[in-house]
N, C-alpha and C positions, 0 to 999 in steps of 0.2 A: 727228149731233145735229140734229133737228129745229129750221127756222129757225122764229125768233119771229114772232105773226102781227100786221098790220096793226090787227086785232081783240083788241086788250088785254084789254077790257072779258069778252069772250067767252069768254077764254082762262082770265081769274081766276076764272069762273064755274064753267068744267070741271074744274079741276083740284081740288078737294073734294069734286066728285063720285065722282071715280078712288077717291080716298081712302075713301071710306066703303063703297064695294062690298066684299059680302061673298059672292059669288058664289066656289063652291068652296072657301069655307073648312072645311067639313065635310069636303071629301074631307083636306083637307091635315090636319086634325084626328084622321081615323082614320089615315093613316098613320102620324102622330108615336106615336101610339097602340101601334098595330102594333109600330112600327121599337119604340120600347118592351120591351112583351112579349117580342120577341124577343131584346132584350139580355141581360133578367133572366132566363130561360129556356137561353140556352146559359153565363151565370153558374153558373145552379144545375147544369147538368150538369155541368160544368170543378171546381167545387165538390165534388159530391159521386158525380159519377164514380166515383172511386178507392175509397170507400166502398162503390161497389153493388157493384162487381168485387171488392174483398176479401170480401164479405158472400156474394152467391149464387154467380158463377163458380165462385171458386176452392175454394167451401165441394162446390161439387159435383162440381169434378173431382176432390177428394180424396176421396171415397165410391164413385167409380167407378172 
C-alpha cells in the first residue's frame, strides 16, 4: 500500500485525474464486444447443431 504523501494538497489533485482517463478504453471495448459475439455464436451452434446434423449429414448418408 502506498504511504500517504506529505503533499496532501497534490495528492487530492491527482487522484481525478486517474479517474477520468480513458486511455485504452476502446481496446477493452472491442473485446467485451468480441468475448460477446463469441458467446452468442457457440449458443447458436450448441443450439442448432443437432438440427444441421439431422438435416444434411444424416439426410446424406442415407442416399449413399
Amino acid at each position: 500500500m502506498p504511504q500517504p504523501s506529505a503533499n496532501l494538497e497534490h495528492d487530492a489533485r491527482w487522484v481525478p485525474g486517474c479517474l477520468v482517463g480513458t486511455d485504452g478504453q476502446d481496446l477493452i471495448e472491442y473485446g467485451l464486444v468480441a468475448g460477446l459475439i463469441s458467446v452468442f455464436a457457440v449458443g447458436a451452434v450448441r443450439l442448432l447443431g443437432e438440427q444441421i446434423d439431422v438435416l444434411l449429414w444424416q439426410t446424406i448418408a442415407q442416399n449413399f
